[in-house]
C-alpha positions as CSV (number, residue, x, y, z in Angstrom):
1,X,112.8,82.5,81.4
2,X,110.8,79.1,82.5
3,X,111.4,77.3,85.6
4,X,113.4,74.9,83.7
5,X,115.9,77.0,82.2
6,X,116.8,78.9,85.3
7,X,120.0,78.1,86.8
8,X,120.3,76.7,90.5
9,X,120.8,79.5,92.5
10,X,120.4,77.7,95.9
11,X,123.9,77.8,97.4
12,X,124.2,81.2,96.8
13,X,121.0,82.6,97.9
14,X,122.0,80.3,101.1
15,X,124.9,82.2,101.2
16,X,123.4,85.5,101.0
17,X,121.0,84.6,103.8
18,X,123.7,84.0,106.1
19,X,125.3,87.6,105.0
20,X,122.0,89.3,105.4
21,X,122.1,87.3,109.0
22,X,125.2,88.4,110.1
23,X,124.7,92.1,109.1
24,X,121.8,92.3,110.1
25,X,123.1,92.0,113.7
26,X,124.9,94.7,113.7
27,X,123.1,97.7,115.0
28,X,124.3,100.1,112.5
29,X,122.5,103.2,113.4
30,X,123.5,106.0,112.3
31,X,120.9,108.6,114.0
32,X,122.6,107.4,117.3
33,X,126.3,106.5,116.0
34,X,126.1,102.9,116.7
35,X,128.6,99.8,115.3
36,X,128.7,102.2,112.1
37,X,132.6,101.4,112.0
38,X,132.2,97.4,112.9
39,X,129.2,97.2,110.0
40,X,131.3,99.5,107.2
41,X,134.6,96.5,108.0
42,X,132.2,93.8,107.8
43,X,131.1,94.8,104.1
44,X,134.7,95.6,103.4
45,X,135.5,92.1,104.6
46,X,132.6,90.8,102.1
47,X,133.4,92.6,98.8
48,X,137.5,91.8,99.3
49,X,136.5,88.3,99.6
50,X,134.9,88.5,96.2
51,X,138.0,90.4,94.3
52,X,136.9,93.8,94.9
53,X,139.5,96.7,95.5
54,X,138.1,98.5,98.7
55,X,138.6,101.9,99.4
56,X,137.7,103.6,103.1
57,X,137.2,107.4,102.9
58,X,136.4,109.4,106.2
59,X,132.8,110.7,106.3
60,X,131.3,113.0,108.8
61,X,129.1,110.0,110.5
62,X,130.6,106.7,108.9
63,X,133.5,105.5,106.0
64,X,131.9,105.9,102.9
65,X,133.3,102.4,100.4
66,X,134.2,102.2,97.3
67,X,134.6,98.8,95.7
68,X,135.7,98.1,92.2
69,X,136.1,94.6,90.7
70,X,136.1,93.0,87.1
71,X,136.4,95.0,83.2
72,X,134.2,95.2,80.0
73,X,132.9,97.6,78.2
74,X,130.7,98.6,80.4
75,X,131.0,99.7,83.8
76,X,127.9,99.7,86.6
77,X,128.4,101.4,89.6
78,X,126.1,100.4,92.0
79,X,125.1,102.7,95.4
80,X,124.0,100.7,98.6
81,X,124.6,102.3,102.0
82,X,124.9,100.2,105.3
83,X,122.9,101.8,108.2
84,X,119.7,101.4,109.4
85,X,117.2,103.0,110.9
86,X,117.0,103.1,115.0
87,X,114.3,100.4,115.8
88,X,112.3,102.4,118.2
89,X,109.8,101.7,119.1
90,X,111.1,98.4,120.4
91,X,108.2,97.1,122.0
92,X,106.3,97.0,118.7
93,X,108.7,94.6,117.2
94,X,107.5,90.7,116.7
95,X,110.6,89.6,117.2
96,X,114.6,90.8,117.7
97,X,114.6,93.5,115.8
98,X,118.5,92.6,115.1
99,X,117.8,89.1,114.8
100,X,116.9,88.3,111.0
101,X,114.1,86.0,112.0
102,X,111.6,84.1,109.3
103,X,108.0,83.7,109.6
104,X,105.5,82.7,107.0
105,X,107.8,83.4,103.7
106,X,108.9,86.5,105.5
107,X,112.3,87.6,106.6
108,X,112.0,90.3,109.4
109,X,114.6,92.4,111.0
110,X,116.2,95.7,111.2
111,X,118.0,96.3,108.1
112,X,116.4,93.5,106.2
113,X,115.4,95.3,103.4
114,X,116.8,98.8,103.5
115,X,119.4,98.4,102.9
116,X,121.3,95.6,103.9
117,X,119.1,92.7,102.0
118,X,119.1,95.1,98.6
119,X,123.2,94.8,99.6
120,X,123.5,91.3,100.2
121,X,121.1,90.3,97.2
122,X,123.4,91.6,94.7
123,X,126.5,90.4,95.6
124,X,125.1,86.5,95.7
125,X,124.1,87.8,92.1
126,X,127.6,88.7,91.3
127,X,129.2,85.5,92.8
128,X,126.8,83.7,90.6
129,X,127.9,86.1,87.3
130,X,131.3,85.2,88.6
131,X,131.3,81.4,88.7
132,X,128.6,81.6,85.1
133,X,131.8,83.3,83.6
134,X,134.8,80.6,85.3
135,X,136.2,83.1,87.7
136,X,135.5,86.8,86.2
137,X,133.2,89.3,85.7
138,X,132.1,90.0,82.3
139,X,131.7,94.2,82.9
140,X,133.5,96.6,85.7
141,X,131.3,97.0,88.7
142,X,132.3,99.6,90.9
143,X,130.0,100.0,94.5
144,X,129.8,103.2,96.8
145,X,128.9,102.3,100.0
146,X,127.9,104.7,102.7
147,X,127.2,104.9,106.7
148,X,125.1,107.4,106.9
149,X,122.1,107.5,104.6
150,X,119.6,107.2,107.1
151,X,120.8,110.5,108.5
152,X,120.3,112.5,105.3
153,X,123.9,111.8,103.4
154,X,125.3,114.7,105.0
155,X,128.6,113.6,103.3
156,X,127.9,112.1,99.7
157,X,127.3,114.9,97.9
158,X,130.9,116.3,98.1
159,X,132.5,113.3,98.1
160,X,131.0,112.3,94.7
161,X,131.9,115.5,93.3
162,X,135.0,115.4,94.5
163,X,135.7,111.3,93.3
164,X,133.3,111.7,90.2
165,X,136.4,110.6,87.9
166,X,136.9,107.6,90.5
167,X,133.2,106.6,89.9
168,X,132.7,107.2,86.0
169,X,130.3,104.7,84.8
170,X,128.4,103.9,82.2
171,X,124.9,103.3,84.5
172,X,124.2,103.4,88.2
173,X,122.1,101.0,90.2
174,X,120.2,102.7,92.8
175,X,119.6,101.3,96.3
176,X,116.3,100.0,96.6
177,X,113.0,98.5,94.3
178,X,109.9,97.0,95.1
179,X,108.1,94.0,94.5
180,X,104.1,93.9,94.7
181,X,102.0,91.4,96.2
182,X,101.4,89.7,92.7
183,X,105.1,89.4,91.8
184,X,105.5,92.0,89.7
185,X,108.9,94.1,90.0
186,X,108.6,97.7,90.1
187,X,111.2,100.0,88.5
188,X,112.1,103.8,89.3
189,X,114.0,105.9,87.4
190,X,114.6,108.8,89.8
191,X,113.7,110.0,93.4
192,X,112.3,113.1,94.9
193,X,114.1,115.8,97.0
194,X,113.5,116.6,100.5
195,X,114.3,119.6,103.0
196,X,113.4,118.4,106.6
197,X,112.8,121.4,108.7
198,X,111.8,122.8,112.3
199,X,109.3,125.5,113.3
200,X,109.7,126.9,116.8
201,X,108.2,128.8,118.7
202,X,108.3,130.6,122.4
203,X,106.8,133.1,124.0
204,X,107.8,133.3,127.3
205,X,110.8,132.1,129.7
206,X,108.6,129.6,131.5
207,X,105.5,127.7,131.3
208,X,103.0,129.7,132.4
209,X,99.2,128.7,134.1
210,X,96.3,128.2,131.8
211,X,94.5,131.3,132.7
212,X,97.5,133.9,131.5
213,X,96.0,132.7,127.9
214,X,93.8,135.4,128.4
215,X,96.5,137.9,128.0
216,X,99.3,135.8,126.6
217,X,99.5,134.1,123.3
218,X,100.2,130.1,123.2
219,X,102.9,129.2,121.2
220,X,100.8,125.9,120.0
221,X,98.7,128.0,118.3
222,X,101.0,130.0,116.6
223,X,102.5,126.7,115.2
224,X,99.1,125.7,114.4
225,X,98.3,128.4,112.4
226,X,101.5,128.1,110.5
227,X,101.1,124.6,109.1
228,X,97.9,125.0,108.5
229,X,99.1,127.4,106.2
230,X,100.9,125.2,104.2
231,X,98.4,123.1,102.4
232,X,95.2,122.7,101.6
233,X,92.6,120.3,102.3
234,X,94.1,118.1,99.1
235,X,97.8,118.2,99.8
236,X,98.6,120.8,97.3
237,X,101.3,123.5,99.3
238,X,99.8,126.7,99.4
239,X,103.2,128.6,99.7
240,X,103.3,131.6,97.3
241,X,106.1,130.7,94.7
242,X,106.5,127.6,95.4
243,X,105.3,125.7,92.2
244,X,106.9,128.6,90.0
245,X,110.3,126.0,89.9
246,X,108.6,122.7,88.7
247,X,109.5,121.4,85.4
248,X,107.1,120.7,82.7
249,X,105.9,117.2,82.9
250,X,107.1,115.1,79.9
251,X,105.0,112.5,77.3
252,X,107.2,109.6,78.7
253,X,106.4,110.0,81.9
254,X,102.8,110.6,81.9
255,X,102.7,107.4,79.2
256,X,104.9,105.5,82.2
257,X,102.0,107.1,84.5
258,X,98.9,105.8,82.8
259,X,100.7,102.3,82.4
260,X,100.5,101.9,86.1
261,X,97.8,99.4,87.6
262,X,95.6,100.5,90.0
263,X,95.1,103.2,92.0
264,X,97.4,102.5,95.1
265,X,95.1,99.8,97.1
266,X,98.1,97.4,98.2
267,X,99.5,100.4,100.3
268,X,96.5,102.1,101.3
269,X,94.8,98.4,102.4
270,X,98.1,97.4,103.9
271,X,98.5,100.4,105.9
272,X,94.4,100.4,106.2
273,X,94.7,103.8,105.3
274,X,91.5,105.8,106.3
275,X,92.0,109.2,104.7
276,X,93.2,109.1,101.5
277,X,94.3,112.5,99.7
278,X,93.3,112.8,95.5
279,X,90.9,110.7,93.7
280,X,92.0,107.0,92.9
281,X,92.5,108.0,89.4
282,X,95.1,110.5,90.3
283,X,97.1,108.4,92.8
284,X,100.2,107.2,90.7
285,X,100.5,111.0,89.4
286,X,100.8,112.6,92.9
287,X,103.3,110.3,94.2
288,X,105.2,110.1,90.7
289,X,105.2,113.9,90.0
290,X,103.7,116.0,92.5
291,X,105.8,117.7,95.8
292,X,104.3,117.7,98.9
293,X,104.4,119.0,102.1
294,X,104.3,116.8,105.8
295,X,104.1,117.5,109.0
296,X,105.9,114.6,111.3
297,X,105.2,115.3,114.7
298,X,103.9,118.0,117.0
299,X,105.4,118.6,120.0
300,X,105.2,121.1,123.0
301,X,103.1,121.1,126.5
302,X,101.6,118.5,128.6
303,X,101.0,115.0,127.1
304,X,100.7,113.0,130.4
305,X,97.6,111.4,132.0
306,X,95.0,114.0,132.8
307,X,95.1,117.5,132.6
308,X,97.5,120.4,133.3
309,X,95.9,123.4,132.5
310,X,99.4,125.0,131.6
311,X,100.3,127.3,129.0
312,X,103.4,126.4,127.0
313,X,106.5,128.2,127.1
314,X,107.6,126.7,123.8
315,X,106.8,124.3,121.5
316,X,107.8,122.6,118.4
317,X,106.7,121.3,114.8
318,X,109.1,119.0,112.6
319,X,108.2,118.9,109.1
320,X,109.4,117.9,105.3
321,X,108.9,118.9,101.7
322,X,109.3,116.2,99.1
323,X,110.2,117.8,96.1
324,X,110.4,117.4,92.3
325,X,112.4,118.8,89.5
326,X,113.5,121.5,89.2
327,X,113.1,122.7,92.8
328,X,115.5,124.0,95.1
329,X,115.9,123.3,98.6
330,X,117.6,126.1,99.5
331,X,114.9,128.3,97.7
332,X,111.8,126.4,99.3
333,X,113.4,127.5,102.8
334,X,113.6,130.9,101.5
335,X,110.1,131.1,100.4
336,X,108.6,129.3,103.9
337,X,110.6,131.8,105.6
338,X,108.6,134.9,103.6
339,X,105.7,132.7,103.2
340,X,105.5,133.1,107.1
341,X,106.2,136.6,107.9
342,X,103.4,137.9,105.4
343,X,101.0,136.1,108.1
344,X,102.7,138.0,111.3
345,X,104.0,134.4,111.8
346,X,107.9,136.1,111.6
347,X,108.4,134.9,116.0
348,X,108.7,131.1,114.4
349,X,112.2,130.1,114.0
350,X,112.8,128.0,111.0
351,X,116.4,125.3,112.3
352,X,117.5,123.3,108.9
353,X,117.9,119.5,109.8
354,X,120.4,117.1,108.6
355,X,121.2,117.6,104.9
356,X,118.6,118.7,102.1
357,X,118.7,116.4,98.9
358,X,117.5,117.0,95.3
359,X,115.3,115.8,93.2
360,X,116.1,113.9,90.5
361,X,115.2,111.9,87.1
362,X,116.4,109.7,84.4
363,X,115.1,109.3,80.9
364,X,112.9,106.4,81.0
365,X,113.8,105.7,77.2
366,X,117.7,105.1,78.0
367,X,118.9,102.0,77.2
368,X,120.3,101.4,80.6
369,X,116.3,101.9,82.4
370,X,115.7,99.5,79.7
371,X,117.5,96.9,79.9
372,X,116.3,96.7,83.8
373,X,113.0,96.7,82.5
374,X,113.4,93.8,80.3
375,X,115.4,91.5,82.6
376,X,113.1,92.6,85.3
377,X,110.3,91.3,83.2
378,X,112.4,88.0,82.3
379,X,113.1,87.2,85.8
380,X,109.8,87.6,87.5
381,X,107.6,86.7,84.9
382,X,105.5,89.9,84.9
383,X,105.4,93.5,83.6
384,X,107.4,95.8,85.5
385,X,106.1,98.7,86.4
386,X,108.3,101.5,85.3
387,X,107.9,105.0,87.5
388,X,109.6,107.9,86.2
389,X,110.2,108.8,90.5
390,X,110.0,107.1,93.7
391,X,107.8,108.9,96.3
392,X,110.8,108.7,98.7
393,X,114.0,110.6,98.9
394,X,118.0,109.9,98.8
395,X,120.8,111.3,97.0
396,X,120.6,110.3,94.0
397,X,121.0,113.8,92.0
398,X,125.1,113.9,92.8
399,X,125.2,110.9,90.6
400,X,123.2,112.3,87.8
401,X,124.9,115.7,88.5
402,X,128.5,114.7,88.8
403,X,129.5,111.1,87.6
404,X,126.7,111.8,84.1
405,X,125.3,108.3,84.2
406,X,121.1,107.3,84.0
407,X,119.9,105.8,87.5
408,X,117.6,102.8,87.6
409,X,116.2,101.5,91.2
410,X,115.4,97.6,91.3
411,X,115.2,95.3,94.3
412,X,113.4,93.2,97.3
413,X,111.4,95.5,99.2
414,X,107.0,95.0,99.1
415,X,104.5,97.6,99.8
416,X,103.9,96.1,103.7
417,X,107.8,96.0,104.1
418,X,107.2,97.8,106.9
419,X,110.7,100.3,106.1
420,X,111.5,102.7,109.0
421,X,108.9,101.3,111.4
422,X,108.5,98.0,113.6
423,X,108.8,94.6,111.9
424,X,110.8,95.4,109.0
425,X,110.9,92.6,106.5
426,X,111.4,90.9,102.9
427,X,109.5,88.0,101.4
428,X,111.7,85.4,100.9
429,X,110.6,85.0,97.0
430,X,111.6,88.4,96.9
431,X,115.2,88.1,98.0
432,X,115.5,84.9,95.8
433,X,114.1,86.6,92.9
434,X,117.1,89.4,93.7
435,X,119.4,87.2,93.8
436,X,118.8,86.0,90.0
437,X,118.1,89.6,88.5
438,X,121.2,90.7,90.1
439,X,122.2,88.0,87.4
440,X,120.9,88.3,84.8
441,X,121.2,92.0,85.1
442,X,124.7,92.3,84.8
443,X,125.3,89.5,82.8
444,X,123.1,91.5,80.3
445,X,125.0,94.4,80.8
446,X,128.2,92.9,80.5
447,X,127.2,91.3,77.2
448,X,126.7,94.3,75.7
């Protein structure tokens, strides 16, 4: 596709930007329960403007959507989900974090790219399919919207079991894709699971002074102890059992592996990443294939100005497993849990947090992953890069499990997208670029 036989998508990448605007000021936060109801009308209001049917089911934290316009012989269901992340910490930010604000071919804001740009993006795609086609859609596109994905899905898994004959379809679009600084659009075909997970630990009823450590043990150290038990010094988990689960690795995926450019350096520059885990050569295999274990904060004792010499009461660790296939979460706890007590570790409390997810994993060679790869190429004028899993997380594997379709992920985010922390943002190329494979994509689908 050359610059001059691409159709003018202007008006409704203008359009879209004034969507992404207006949603993007709505504080949908889930973790805190805020204008989850307002945000899940507001896309309502968007996809019945376009044709769509809209159904609002109950979820425990927000209305999960579903949307269904157009027929064909073939029917996408596409899975977005409209909360954000809190923007904490709020002094960091560069500018409103609710306030979709553009700076140097950037477009910052909470929400911006996960998820509500990705959202936006595709349905100026579809009202450009629409008016390409005088009025109608050339395939059935059915969307599943959710509120609370930022929370863990706590809901989504039931639900799509219990809707899966509502859902049916042919191939599902997944909520997110990257872009990398060169323009080349990056393609996964499945996501890893994740069990988030608390260790606590007390050992007495009160804080006690610095010099009963003599004679009483420090809960800090206990905790220390136990995840430094977890890994070793090159991220591999050390848990007995745990690896027993994995499955084999397959000859597509490693092929889609050694395809991959580079060993990681946008990310690790971008972040300016000082400890790297694995040789460079091993980079794109760890984060494609390989589960992993995290600690994400530390907490117990004095952290003011000064000292305290105080012993702590309590304290406590929050940390996550991303997983792979065929792993378990349920079984990972199971095998912390004895992992610990063979140490004399069994005073630390393991608490289960929000809801544990799956891994899961399409064939790259369906015809589905490729035809994203090929309009992906066509539209950006570059190689995709194909990965057979996201490092990240979502629930993805009630789709596979339940509705029986392949999952491809394709859309607007870049490697300094800064997702989850202060200054959020798109490039605007990116979003534009969105706009058209959204397009092309389902205009290809649609054709058949």
């Amino acid at each position: 596709m050359t610059p001059e036989t691409r159709p003018d998508l202007s008006a409704h990448i203008a359009r879209g930007l004034s969507d992404l605007r207006n949603l993007v000021a709505l504080q949908s936060v889930s973790a805190q329960g805020r204008m989850l109801l307002e945000t899940a009308g507001a896309v309502a209001g968007l996809l019945r403007a376009e044709g769509f049917t809209v159904r609002e089911y109950p979820g425990q934290v927000a209305p999960v959507l579903v949307a269904e316009a157009g027929s064909g012989p073939f029917t996408l269901l596409i899975y977005n989900h409209y909360d954000v992340q809190p923007e904490d910490p709020a002094g960091l930010w560069e500018s409103p974090p609710f306030t979709l604000t553009e700076r140097d071919g950037r477009l910052y804001g909470r929400g911006a790219s996960d998820d509500k740009g990705e959202f936006v993006s595709r349905l100026a795609g579809l009202r450009a399919l629409r008016e390409r086609h005088g009025g109608q859609l050339p395939l059935r596109v059915k969307w599943l919207l959710e509120g609370e994905e930022e929370v863990g899905s706590p809901s989504l898994e039931a639900f799509v079991q219990e809707h899966a004959a509502e859902l049916r379809a042919d191939g599902v679009w997944w909520e997110f894709g990257s872009v990398t600084p060169e323009g080349q659009p990056i393609l996964y075909a499945g996501l890893k699971g994740i069990v988030c997970l608390e260790l606590r630990c007390r050992v007495a009823a009160s804080d006690l002074h610095s010099s009963t450590g003599a004679v009483v043990d420090n809960p800090l150290f206990r905790l220390s102890r136990a995840v430094a038990s977890l890994r070793d010094e090159e991220g591999n988990v050390t848990i007995p059992g745990f690896h027993e689960d994995i499955r084999a690795e397959n000859q597509a995926d490693l092929d889609a592996i050694s395809a991959l450019p580079g060993h990681g350096e946008a990310l690790l520059r971008g972040y300016e990443v000082t400890r790297p885990l694995g040789t460079p050569g091993d980079y794109h295999r760890r984060m494609n294939l390989m589960p992993v274990v995290n600690i994400n904060g530390f907490h117990g004792g004095y952290g003011g100005q000064g000292s305290k010499t105080v012993l702590p009461a309590e304290g406590m660790v929050k940390i996550d497993f991303r997983l792979v296939p065929d792993q378990q979460p349920d079984r990972v706890v199971q095998l912390l849990r004895a992992h610990l007590d063979a140490q004399g570790l069994d005073d630390i409390e393991i608490v289960e947090l929000e809801s544990h997810q799956h891994p899961a994993r399409s064939d790259l060679n369906s015809p589905f992953v490729k035809v994203a790869a090929r309009v992906a190429r066509e539209v950006h004028g570059h190689e995709p890069l194909l990965h057979p899993s996201s490092g990240g997380s979502g629930p993805m594997y009630p789709f596979m499990q339940h509705v029986g379709a392949p999952v491809v992920a394709m859309g607007i985010g870049n490697p300094t997208g800064r997702v989850h922390a202060p200054n959020e943002n798109i490039l605007r190329r990116d979003f534009e670029n969105g706009v058209r494979f959204a397009l092309e994509f389902m205009d290809a689908l649609g054709q058949g």
